[in-house]
C-alpha positions in Angstrom: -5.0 46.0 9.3 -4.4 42.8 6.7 -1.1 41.9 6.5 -0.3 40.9 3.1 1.9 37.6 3.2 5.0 36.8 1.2 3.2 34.0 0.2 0.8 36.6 -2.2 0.4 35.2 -5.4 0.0 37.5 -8.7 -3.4 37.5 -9.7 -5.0 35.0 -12.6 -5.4 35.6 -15.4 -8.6 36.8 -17.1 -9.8 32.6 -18.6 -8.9 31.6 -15.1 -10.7 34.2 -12.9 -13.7 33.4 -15.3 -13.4 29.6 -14.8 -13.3 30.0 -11.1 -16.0 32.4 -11.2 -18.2 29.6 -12.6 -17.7 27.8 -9.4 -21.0 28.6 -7.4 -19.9 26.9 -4.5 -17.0 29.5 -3.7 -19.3 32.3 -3.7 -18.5 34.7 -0.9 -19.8 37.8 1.1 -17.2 40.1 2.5 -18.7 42.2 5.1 -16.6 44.8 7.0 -17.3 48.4 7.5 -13.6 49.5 6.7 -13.4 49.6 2.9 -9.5 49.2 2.7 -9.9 46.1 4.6 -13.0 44.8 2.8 -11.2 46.3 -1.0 -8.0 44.6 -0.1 -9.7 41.2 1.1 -11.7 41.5 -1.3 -9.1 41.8 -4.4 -7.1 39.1 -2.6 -10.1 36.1 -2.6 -10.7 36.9 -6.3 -7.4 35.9 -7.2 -7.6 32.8 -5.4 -10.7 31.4 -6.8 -13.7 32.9 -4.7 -16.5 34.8 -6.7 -16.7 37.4 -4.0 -19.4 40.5 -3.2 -18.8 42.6 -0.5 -20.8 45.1 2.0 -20.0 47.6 4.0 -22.2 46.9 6.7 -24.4 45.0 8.6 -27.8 45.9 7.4 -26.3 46.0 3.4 -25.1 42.4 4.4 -28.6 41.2 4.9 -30.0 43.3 2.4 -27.4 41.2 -0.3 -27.6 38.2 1.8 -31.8 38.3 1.3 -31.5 38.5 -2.8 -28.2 36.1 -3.3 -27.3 32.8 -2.3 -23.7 32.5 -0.7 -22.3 29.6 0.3 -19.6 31.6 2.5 -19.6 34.7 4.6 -16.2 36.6 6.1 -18.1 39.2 8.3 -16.0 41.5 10.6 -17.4 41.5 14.1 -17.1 45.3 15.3 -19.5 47.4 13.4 -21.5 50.4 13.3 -24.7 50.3 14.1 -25.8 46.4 13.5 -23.1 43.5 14.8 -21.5 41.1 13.5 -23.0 38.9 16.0 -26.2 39.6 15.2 -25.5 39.7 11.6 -24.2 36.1 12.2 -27.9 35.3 13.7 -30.0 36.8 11.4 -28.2 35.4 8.2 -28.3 31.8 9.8 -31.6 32.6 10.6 -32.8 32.7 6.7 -29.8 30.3 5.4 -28.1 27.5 8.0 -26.1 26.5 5.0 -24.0 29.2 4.9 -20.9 28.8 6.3 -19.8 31.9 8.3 -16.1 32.6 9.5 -15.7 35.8 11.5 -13.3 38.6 11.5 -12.0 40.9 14.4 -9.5 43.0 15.4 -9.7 42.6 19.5 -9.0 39.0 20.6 -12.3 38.5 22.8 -12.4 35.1 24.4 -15.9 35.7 25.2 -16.7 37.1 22.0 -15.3 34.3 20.0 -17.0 31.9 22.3 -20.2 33.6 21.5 -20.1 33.4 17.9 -19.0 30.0 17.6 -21.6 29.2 19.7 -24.1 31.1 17.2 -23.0 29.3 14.2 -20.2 30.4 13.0 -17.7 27.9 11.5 -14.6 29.3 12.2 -13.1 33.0 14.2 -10.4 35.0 12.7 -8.1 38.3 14.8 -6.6 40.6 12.8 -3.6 41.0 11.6 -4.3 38.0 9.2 -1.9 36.4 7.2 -3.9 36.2 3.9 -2.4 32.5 3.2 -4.1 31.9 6.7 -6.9 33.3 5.6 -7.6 31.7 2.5 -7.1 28.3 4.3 -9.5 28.9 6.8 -11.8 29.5 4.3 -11.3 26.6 2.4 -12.1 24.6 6.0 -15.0 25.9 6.2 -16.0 25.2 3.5 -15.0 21.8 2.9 -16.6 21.4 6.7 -20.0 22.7 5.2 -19.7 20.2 1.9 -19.1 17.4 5.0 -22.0 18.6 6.5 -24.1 18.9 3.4 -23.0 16.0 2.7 -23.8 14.1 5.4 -27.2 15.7 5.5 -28.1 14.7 2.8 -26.9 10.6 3.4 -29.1 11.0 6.5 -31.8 11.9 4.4 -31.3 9.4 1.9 -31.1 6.9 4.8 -34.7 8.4 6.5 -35.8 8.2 3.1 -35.0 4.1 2.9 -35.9 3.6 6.4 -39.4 5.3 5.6 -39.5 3.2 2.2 -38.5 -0.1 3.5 -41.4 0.8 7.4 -43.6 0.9 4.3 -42.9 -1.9 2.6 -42.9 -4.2 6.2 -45.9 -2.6 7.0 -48.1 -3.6 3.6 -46.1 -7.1 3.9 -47.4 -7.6 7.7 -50.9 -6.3 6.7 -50.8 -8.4 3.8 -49.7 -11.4 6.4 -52.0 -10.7 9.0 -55.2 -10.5 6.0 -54.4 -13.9 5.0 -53.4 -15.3 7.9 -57.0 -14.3 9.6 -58.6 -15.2 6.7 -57.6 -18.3 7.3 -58.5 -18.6 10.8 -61.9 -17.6 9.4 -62.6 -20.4 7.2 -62.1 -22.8 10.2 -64.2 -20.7 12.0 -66.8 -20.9 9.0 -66.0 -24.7 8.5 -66.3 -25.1 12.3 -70.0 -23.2 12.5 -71.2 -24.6 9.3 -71.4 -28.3 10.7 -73.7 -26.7 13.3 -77.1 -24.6 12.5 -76.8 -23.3 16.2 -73.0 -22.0 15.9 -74.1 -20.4 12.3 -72.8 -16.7 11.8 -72.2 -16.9 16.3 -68.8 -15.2 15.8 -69.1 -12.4 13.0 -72.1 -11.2 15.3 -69.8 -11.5 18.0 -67.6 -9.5 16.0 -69.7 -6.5 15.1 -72.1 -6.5 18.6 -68.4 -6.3 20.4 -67.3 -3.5 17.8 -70.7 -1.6 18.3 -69.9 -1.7 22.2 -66.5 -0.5 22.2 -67.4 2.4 19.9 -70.1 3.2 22.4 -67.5 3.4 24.7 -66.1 6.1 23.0 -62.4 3.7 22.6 -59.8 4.7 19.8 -60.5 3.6 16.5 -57.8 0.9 16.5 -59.2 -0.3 19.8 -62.8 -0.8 18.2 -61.1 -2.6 14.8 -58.9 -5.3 17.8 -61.9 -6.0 19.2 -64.0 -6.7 16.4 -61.2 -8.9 14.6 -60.8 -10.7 17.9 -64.6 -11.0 17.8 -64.4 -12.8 14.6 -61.4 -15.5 15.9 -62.7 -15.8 19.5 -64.0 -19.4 18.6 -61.3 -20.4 16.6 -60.5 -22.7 19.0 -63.9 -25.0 19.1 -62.4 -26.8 16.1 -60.6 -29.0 18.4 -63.7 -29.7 20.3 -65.9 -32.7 19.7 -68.9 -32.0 17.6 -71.2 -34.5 19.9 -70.4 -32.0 22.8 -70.6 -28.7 20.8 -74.2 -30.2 19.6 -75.5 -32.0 22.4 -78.9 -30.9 23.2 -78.7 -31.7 27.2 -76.6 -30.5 30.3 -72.8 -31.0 29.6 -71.4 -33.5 32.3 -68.3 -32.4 33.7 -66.3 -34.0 31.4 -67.7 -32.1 28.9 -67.6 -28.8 29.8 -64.2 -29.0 30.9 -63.8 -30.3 27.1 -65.6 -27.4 25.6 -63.6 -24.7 27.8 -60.2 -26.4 26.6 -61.3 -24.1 23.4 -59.9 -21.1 24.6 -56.6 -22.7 25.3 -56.5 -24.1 21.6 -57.3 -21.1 19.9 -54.7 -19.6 21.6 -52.4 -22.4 20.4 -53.8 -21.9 16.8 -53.3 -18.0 17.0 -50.4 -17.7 19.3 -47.8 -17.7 16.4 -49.5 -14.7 14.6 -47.6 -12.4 17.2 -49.2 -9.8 14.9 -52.2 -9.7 16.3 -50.7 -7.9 19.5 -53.4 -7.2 21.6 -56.3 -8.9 19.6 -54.5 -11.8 20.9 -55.3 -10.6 24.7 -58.7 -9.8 23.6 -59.3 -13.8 22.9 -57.6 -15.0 25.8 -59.9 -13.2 28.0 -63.0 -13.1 26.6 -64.5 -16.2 28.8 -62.7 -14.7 31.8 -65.9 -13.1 34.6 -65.0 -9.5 36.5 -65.8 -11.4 39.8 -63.1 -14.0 39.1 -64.9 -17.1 38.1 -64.3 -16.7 34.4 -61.6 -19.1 32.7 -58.6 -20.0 31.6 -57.0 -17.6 34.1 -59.3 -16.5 36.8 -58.5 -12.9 36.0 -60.8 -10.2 37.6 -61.8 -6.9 37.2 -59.6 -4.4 35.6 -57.0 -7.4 35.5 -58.9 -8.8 32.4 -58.4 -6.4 28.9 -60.8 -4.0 27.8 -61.3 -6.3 24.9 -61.9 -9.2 26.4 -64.7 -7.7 29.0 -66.9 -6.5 25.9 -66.2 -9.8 24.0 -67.5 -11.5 27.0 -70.7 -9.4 27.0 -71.4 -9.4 23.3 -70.9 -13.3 23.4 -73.2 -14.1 26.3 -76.1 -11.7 24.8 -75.4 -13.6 21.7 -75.3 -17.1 22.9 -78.6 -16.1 24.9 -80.4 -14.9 21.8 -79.3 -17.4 19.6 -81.2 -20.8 19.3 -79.4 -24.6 21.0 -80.0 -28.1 20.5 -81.1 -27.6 24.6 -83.3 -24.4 24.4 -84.8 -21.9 22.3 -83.6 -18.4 22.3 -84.6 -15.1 24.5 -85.8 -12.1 22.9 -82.9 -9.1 23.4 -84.9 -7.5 26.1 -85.3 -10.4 27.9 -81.7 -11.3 27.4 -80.8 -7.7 28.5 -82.8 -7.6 32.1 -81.5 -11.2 32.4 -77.8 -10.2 31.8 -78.9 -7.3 34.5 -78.6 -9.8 37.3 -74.7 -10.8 36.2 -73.5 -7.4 36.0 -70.2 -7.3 38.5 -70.0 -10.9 38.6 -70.6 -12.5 35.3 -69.5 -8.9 33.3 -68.1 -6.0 33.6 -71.0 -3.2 34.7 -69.9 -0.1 32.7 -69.4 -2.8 29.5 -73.1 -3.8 30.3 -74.9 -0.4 30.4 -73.3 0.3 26.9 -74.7 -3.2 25.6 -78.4 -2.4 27.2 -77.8 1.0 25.4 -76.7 -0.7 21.9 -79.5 -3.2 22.3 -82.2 -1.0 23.3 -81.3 2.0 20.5 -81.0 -1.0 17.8 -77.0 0.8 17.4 -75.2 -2.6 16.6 -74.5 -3.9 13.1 -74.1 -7.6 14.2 -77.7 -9.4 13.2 -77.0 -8.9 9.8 -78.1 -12.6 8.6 -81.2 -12.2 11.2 -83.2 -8.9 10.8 -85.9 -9.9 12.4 -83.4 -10.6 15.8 -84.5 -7.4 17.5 -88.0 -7.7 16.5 -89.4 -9.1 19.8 -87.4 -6.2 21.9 
């Protein structure tokens, strides 16, 4: 039974009872299937400022619990019928706000264990001193205004952590667009002092895109190499325009000079840590499978994705494109020539794609020369 304590205070008045009643967040279900227990308990919480409903059973519990919203629930944990255990579950189940303190009359370690480890804020034996009672009660819910509480400061905190990703995120796109833009324009500046560098790396660009789409790579895989097809050059400003335009064989000298370009561009670029792996892309996109290649010497799976296609689309472009020492081969030339240097010069699979672009006309790079494929 509840022991009444000599603590009990008179009930409130009528005004008060009323002005406690407006307090939503004291609303409490009493659920115990002895009704002087539940009446008395029941009585008791009114006074003391709880706007309390009670049921005299498990399933009326649930049956209350699925129409009203209580921000409390005293449930007695030996029933007929349906537990207060699995009460406890089910009613957590449709509401893990509600803060749940059980009620029994046989002190069960195990039990107790069972249903704090269920939910349940707080577990009561009977005899109970109401006082006791009441301040238990209180507990738990002051615990669940904590918890609330600090549920909902984690949520404003994902919400400015989401806010402020977002904000970085349009700032570092906005950074990377004009900070590639304006490797661009000394890639234009660079190609427009020559008529046989002219457009060379936005056809890089999209012939390298076309490839590693072919390929079936992710989406942001195809966009890195493309953007890295566009800067690969960036580098050839620092190289001397009598070398980048001399219409015989390079001396030594020279082409030394001219391969110091990847090194530069990745001077120039090296800063834009951005970039990530369009940054790899550049760096490798002179290097050979067979380990000839420079700046590194890399071979094989040893050089990036990126840079093997790069490679690949800049040869067959390079090959097709006019110079002060040669005129240009037709694509299907270009294509049974570049036969010869697959697994030395590039990377085999990478080449079978680029025959396959070339010969199904797939690639969107010749777009300031329409006529390119016409001969193949």
């Amino acid at each position: 039974m509840v022991r009444l304590s000599p603590l009990f205070t008179p009930p409130a008045s009528h005004t008060d009872i009323a002005t406690l009643r407006s307090d939503a967040s004291k609303r409490l279900l009493v659920v115990d299937d002895e009704d002087a227990i539940r009446n008395a308990l029941t009585r008791y919480l009114r006074t003391r400022g709880f706007e309390v409903e009670n049921a005299a059973s498990g399933a009326a519990a649930l049956s209350i619990l699925g129409e009203e919203r209580f921000t409390l629930m005293l449930c007695d944990v030996r029933m007929p019928g349906m537990t207060g255990l699995d009460v406890l579950r089910r009613a957590l189940s449709d509401d893990p706000d509600l803060a749940v303190v059980m009620l029994t009359a046989v002190n069960d370690a195990i039990t107790a264990t069972e249903a704090l480890a269920r939910g349940a804020y707080d577990y009561l034996v009977k005899p109970v001193e109401l006082p006791h009672l009441q301040g238990t009660l209180e507990r738990a819910l002051h615990k669940r205004t904590l918890v609330l509480e600090q549920r909902r400061v984690e949520q404003v905190i994902r919400d400015e952590v989401a806010s402020r990703t977002k904000e970085l995120e349009h700032e570092q796109d906005a950074l990377k667009s004009l900070t590639v833009s304006v490797a661009e324009t000394l890639i234009n500046a660079m190609e427009a002092k020559s008529i046989y560098l002219r457009g060379h790396s936005q056809r890089v660009a999209e012939l390298g895109a076309s490839i590693a789409d072919s390929m079936s790579l992710d989406a942001d895989t195809v966009e890195a190499v493309r953007l890295a097809g566009h800067l690969h050059d960036v580098g050839k400003i620092g190289i001397r325009e009598e070398v980048l335009n001399k219409p015989g064989k390079l001396t030594a000298e020279e082409y030394a000079h001219v391969q110091d370009h990847v090194r530069i561009g990745m001077e120039i670029l090296a800063p834009l840590k951005h970039l990530g792996i369009v940054l790899d892309y550049i760096h490798d996109h002179h290097e050979h499978v067979d380990g000839t290649g420079y700046p590194r010497q890399l071979s094989g799976q040893a050089i990036s994705i990126g840079g093997r296609i790069l490679c690949a689309a800049d040869t067959f472009d390079a090959l097709t494109s006019r110079r002060a020492y040669r005129e240009p081969l037709s694509p299907q030339a270009t294509v049974e020539y570049l036969a010869q240097n697959a697994g030395t010069l590039l990377d085999p699979a990478v080449y079978e794609v680029l025959r396959g672009v070339v010969r199904h006309r797939k690639s969107l790079v010749f777009i300031d020369d329409a006529n390119r494929f016409s001969s193949g």
